[in-house]
N, C-alpha and C positions, 0 to 999 in steps of 0.2 A: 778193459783198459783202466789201469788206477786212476781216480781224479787228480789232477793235477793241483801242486800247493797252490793258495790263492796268495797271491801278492798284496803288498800294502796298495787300496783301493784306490785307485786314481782316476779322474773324471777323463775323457776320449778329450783330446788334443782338439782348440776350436777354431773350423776352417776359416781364415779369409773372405768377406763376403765381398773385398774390393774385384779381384780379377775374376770370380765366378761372375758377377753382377756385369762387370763389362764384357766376358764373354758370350754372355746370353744377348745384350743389347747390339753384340757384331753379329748375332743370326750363328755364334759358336754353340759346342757343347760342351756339356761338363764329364767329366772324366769320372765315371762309376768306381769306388771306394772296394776295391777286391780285398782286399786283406783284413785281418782281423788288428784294430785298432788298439788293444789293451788287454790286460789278464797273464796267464800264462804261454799263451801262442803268439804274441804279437807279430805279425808280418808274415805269418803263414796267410795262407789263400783262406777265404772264408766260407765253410760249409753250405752248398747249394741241396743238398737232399736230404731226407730225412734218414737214408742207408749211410749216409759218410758221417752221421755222427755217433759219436760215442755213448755208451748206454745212460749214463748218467745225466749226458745232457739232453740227449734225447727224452727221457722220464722230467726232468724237470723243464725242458719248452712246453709238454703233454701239460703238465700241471698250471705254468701260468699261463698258457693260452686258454684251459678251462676255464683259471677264476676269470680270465682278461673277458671272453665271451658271456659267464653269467652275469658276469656287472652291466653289463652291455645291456641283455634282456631284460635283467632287472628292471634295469632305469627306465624302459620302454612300462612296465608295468607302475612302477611309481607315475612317472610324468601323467599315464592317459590319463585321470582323471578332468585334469586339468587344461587337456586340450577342447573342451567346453565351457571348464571353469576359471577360466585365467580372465581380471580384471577388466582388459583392453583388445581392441583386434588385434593389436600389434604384441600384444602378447601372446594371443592364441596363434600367431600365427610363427613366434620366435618358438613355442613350444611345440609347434607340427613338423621345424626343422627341427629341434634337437630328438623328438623321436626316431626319424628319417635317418639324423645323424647316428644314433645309438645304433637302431639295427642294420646298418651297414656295417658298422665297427663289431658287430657281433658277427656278422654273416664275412670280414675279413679274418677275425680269431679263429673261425669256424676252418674259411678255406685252407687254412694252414693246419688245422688238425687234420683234414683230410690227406695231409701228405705224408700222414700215418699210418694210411692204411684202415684195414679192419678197426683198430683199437681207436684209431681217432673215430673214425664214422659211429662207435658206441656212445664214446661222449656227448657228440653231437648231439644223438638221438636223446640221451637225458637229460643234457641242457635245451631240447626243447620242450620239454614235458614238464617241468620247473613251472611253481605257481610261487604266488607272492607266500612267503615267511618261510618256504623253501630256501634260499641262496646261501651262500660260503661266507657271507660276510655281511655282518651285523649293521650297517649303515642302508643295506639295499635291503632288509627285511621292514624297514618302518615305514608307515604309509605317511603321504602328504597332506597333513588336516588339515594345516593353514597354508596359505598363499606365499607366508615369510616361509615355509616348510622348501619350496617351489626355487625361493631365492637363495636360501641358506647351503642349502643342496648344491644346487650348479657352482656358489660362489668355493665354497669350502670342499666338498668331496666329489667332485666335477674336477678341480683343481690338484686333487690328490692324484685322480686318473691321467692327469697331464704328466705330471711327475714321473709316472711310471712308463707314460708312454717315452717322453724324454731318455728315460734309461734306457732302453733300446735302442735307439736312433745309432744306425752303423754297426749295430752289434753282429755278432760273429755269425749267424744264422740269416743269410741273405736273402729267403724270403721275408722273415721277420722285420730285416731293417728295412725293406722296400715298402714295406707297407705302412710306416711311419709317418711320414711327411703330408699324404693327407688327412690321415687322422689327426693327426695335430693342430693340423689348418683349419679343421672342423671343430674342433674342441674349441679352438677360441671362442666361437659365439657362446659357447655355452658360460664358460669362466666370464664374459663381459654382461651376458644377462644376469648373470645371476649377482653379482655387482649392482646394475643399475638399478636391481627388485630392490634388495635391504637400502640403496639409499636414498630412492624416490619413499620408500615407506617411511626413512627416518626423515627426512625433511619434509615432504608435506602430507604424510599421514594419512588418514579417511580421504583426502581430496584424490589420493592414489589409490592403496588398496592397507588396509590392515594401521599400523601406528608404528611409534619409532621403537613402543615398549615391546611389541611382538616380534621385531624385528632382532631386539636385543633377545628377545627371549630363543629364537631361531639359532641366535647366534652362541647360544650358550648350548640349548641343542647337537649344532651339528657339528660345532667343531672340533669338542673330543673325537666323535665316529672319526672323523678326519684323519684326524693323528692316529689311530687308533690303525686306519686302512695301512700306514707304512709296516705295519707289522713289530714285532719285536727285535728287540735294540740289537740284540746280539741274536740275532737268527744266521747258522751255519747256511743256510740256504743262499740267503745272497748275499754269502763270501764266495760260494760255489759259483753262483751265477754269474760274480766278476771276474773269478777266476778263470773261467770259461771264455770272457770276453761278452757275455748275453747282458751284463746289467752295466751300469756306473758308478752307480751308488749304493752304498751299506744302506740299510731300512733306513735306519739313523742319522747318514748324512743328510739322507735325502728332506726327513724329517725338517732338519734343522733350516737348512734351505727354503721350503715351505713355508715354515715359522717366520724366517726374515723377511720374506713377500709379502704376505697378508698381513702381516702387524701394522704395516704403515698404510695399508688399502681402509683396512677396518677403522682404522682412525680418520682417516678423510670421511666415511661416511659419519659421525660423531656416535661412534658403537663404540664396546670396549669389548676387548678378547678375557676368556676367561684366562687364570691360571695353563700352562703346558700339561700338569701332574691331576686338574680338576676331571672329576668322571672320566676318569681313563679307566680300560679293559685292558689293554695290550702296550705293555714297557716292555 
């Protein structure tokens, strides 16, 4: 099947939360989302099996389901250290959920390669053989030296995986979109820790853990990798993927959107973002 022209990208139409919200509160339900929301199919039925889709898209869910599961593992390998080493109990023990958190979200990316078949259960097996400075993506190969390492992470490239899982949400591949919503719900704590680290560091310092200067230093660290995880600006890839109905957003928009959130997070804590263009790898 040729791939279909990708359309000018446009974000999935956003639901009502007035009448969902009150149908839940009458003991109603909600009416499961069957069709494909945007791309080139709109309002056809949305692919339930891995046989009803087309080769192209089939090869590219295989692909980001991969990188979507090694980030996952990864991050279980970054965090442990620190589930002994984190400042407070209450940090050792935010840090024991988000491992928790991770390798479910790994063993979700996973279930859905298996609806591959042979080729998915391959992947599987060498995503779990993966040691640290192994991984696809240059952000999950650096260890966490410092505590700001712990905060800079979950606030900034924690937040880039939200993004992505965002773009999914409803997408045309109906196991993939069903498995959105709690991972999302689970990401949150991670994006709010990692927040509260850099600005308990920048306000009171050694009485916390590290200083406001490491913190800036963190922040000049991770948040190139950050931008860097959207990928490149013009990647044919996720034109296809919108085109398909699997994504929302160009690398690029999504980028840009990013940029507008945390620019005014990073300011409330009294940190400054570097330059968009500073230690970039991937434009």
């Amino acid at each position: 099947m040729d791939p279909p022209t990708a359309p000018a990208p446009t974000a999935a139409p956003a639901a009502s939360p007035g009448p969902t919200s009150k149908s839940l509160k009458e003991g109603g339900t909600i009416e499961p989302i069957r069709e494909i929301l945007w791309g080139a199919n709109v309002g056809v039925r949305k692919y339930e099996t891995a046989e009803e889709l087309p080769e192209e898209l089939r090869k590219l869910i295989i692909r980001l389901m991969v990188v979507q599961a090694d980030t996952e593992f990864a991050s279980i390998q970054q965090h442990r250290p620190w589930l002994d080493g984190a400042p407070t109990l209450e940090d050792r023990w935010i840090e024991a959920r988000i491992v928790a958190d991770e390798a479910r979200h790994g063993l979700q990316a996973c279930r859905i390669l298996r609806d591959f078949g042979e080729e998915g259960q391959q992947y599987i097996d060498e995503l779990l053989g993966k040691r640290e400075g192994q991984h696809k993506l240059d952000a999950f190969n650096i260890a966490f030296d410092q505590w700001s390492d712990v905060g800079a992470f979950t606030c900034f490239v924690d937040r880039v995986g939200v993004y992505q899982l965002r773009a999914f949400q409803e997408c045309s591949y109906g196991p993939l979109a069903r498995a959105m919503p709690l991972m999302l719900s689970e990401e949150q704590l991670h994006l709010n820790f990692g927040f509260s680290v850099l600005k308990r560091m920048a306000k009171d310092g050694s009485k916390y853990a590290g200083s406001k200067e490491a913190a800036q230093i963190a922040v000049d660290k991770w948040y190139p990798r950050a931008l860097d995880m959207f990928g490149h600006s013009n990647s044919e890839t996720s034109r296809k993927a919108i085109a398909y109905g699997l994504k929302r957003w160009t690398n690029e928009e999504a980028r840009e959107r990013f940029i507008r959130e945390v620019t005014p997070l990073v300011k409330s804590m009294g940190l400054e973002l570097p330059s968009p263009d500073a230690n970039r790898r991937i434009l």
